[in-house]
C-alpha positions in Angstrom: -2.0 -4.9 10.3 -3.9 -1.6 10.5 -7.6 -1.7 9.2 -9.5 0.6 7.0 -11.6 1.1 9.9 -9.0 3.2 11.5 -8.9 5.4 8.5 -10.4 8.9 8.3 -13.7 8.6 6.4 -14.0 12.2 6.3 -14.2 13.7 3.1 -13.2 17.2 4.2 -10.0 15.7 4.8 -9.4 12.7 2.4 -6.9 9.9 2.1 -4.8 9.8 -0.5 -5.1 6.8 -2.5 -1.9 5.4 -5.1 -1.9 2.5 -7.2 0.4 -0.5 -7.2 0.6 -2.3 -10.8 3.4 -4.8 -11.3 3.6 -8.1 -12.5 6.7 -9.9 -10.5 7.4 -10.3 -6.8 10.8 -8.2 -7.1 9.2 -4.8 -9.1 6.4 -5.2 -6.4 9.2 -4.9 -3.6 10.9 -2.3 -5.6 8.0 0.1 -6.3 6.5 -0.6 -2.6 9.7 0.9 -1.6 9.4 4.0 -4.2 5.7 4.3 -3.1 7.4 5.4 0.5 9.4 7.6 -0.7 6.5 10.1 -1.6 3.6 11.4 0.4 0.5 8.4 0.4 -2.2 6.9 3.2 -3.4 3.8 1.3 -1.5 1.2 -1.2 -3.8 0.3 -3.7 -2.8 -3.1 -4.7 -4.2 -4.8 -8.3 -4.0 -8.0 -8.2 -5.2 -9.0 -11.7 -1.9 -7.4 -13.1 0.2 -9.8 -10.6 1.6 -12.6 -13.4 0.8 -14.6 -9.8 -2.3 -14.0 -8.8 -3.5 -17.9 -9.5 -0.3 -19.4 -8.0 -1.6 -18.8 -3.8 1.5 -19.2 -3.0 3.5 -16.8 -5.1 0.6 -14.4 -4.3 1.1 -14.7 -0.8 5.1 -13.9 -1.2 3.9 -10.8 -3.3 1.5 -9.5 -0.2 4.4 -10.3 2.5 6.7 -8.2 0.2 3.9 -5.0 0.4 3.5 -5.6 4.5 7.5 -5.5 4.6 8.5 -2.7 2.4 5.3 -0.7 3.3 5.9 -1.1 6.7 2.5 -2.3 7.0 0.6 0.7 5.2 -3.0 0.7 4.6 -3.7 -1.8 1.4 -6.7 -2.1 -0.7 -6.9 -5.8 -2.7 -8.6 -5.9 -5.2 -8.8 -8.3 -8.9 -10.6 -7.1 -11.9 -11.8 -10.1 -13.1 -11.9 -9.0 -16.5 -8.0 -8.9 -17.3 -7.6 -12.6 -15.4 -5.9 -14.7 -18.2 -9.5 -16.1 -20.1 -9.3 -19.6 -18.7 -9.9 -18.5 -15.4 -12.7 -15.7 -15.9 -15.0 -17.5 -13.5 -17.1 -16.8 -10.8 -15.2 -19.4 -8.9 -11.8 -18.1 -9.7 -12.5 -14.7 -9.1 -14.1 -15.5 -5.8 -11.4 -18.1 -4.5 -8.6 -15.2 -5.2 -10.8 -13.0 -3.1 -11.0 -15.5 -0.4 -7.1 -16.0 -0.1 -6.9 -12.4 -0.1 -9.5 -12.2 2.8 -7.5 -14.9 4.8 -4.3 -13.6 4.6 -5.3 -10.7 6.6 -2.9 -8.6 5.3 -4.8 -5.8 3.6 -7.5 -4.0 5.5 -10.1 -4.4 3.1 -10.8 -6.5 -0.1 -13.0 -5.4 -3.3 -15.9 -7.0 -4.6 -17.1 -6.4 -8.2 -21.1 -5.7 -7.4 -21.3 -8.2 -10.7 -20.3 -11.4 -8.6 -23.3 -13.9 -8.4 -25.0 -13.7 -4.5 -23.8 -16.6 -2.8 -19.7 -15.6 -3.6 -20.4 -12.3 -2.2 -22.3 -12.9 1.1 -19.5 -15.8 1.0 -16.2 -13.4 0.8 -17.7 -10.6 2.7 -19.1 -12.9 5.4 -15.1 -14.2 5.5 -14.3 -10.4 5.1 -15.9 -9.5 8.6 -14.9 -12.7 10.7 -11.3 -11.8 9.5 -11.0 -8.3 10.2 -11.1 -7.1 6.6 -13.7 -4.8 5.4 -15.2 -5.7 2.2 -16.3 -2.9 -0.4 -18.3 -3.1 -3.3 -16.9 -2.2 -6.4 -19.2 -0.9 -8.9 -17.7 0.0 -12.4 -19.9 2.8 -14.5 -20.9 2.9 -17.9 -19.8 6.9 -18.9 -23.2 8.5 -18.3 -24.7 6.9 -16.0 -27.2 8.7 -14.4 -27.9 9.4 -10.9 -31.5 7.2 -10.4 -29.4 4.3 -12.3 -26.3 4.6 -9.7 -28.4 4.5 -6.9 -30.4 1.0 -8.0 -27.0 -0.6 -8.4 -25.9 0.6 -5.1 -29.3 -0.5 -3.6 -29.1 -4.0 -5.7 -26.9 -5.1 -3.0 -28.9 -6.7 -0.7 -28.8 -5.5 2.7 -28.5 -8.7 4.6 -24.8 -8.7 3.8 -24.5 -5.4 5.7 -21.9 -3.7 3.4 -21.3 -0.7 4.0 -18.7 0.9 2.4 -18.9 1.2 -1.4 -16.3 2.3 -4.7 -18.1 3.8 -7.7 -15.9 3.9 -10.8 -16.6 5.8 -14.3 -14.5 7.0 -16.7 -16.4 10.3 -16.7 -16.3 12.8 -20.0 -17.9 15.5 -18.2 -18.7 17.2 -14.9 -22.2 16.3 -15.4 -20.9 12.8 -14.9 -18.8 13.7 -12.2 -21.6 15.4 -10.2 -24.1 12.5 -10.7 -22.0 10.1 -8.8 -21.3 12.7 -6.3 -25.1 13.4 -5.5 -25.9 9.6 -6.1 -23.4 8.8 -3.4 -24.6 11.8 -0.9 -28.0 10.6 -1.6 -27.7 7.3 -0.5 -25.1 8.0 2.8 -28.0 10.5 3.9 -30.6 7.4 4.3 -27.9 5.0 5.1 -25.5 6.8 7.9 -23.0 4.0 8.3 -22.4 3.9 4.8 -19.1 4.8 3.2 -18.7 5.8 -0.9 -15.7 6.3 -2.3 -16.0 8.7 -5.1 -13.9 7.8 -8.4 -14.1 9.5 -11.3 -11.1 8.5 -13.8 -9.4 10.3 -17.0 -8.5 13.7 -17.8 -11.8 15.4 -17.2 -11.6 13.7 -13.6 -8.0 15.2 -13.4 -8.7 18.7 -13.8 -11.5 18.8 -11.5 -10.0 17.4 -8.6 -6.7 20.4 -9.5 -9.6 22.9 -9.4 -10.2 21.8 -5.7 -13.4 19.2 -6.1 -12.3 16.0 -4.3 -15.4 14.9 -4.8 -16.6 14.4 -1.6 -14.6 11.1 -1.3 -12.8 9.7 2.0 -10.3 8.7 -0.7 -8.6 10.8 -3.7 -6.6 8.5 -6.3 -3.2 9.9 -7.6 -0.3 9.3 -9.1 3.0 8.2 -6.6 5.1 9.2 -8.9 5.1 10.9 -12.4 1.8 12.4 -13.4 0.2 10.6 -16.0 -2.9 11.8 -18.1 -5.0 10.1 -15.7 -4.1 11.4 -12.6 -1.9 13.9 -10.4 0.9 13.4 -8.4 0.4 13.0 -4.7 2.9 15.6 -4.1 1.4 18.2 -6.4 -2.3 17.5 -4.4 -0.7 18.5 -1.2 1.6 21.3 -2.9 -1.9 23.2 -4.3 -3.6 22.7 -1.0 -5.9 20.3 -2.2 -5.1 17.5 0.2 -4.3 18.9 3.7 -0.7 17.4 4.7 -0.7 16.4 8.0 -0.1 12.8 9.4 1.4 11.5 5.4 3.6 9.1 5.3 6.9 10.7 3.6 
């Protein structure tokens, strides 16, 4: 398996990120196999939307099944904790799918909501490291947030952990928003050099920026696989307008 290391953190020249949502083993295979069809660099895998994701073992078949149809692409992991069914919205759930994840060491990095109590964190990233994967912090926005508030919850994590690579979320309503997390993220890669952020604004707003040409300064720009939705572009059209520069995609 490739590892995210690898991957061009350069955000002149970003990655192009898609989604993969399914609930069964068999529409993962199927859509894994649409997904390379179309031009990508990274398989965004949601594991909370996996009617598996508790059962190890049918997780497991459902990660082989990306590495196979993917040919072994670049995958993100990550769980939302939040849509897990309600009996198992723990800290210790959460953490222990996050483990498996880790020691499967089929995707080349794992995601960490910056929520997660201390100890699970320096536990899974810790793992993260000794297997290869690189862990990122996930931290998910309240619409607004300002750029002084972004960078304490960046600078919350504590640095013995030695993260360095970082995914801010918001569903922004204006480019206001969209420029705080891009100068909040700037901000803190100027003091912290090794540091990676990955820049994601979401919704319609987010949309038509990134067709005007702002990408946000992110080493990775989400879109759509498929079908533009109201959300997001289509890979295809990114690289069609000359947003995303097309060499080296996967077609």
């Amino acid at each position: 398996m490739s590892h995210l290391r690898a991957l061009r953190f350069n955000e002149k020249n970003p990655q192009i990120c898609v989604n993969l949502r399914e609930g069964t083993v068999t529409d993962i295979g199927g859509t894994t196999q649409d997904i390379m069809k179309k031009p990508f660099d990274v398989i965004h895998f949601h594991a909370d939307e996996f009617n598996g994701v508790m059962n190890f073992s049918t997780l497991w078949n459902a990660m082989l099944m990306i590495a196979k149809e993917s040919e072994e692409a670049h995958l993100i992991f990550s769980c939302d904790w939040k849509n897990l069914p309600e009996y198992f919205q723990t800290e210790r759930d959460y953490a222990n799918i996050l483990l498996f994840a880790v020691q499967t060491c089929l995707a080349d990095c794992v995601e960490i909501d910056s929520t997660l109590d201390e100890d699970h964190m320096d536990t899974i990233s810790e793992r993260a490291v000794d297997n290869g994967v690189i862990p990122v912090i996930t931290i998910r926005l309240e619409p607004g947030t300002t750029v002084d508030a972004i960078l304490d919850k960046i600078k919350a994590i504590p640095d013995y952990m030695e993260i360095t690579v970082f995914h801010l979320m918001e569903q922004v309503a204006s480019q206001t928003d969209i420029d705080a997390m891009k100068t909040a993220a700037d901000t803190y890669m100027h003091d912290n050099r090794d540091a990676h952020i990955i820049v994601e604004p979401q919704g319609p707003v987010a949309k038509q920026a990134l067709l005007q040409g702002d990408t946000f300064n992110s080493p990775l720009i989400y879109a759509a696989y498929d079908h533009e939705t109201e959300d997001l572009a289509t890979s295809q059209e990114l690289i069609d307008k000359g947003i995303i520069h097309p060499s080296r995609r996967r077609k």
